[in-house]
N, C-alpha and C positions, 0 to 999 in steps of 0.2 A: 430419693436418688433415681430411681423408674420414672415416674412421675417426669422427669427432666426429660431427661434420657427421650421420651415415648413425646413429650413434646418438643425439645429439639426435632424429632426423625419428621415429626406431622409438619411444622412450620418447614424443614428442607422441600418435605414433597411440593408443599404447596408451592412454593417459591420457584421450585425447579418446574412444574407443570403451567405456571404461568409465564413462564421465560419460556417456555418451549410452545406454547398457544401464541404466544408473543410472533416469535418468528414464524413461527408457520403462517399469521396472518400474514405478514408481511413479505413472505416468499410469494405466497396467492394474488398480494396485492400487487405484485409486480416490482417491489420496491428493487430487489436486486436484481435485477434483469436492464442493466446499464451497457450491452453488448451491442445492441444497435449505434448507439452513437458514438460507440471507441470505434469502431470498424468506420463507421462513417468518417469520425474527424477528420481525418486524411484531405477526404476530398473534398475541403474546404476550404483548407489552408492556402492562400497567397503563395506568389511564389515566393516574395519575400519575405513571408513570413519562414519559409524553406530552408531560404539562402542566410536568412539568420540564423538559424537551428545549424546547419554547416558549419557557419563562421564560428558560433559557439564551440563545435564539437572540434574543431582547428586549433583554436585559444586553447581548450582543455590538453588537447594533446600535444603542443607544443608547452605548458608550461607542464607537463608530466613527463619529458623527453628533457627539459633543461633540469630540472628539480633530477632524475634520474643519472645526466650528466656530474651536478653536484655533489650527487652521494658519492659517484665513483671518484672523483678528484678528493673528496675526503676523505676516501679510505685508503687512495695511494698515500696521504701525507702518514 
């Protein structure tokens, strides 16, 4: 029963000590450091690519503005 026990806890460590060697590589390697090109995308973007992003966010809010009208006409009935 020990025996288990004492090798469950050894195979946890290890596993947990390589997942965390894992990430730290990959922290150092730069992997997550994606902040440069969010910041950047911006100023990339066409203007139509803009005015579509707009028209989308127009669409959204007009079919949340009728859908919102139709709850309230259902709950008068």
């Amino acid at each position: 029963m020990n025996s288990i026990l004492i090798l469950e806890l050894g195979v946890g460590i290890v596993v947990s000590f390589t997942l965390l060697g894992i990430f730290i590589w990959a922290a150092k390697g730069g992997q997550f450091e994606d902040s440069k090109k969010m910041m950047d995308s911006p100023l990339f973007d066409s203007p139509e690519d803009l005015q579509r992003a707009y028209e989308e966010e127009q669409k959204i809010k007009e079919m949340r503005d009728k859908k919102a009208k139709e709850v309230d006409i259902n709950t008068i009935k």
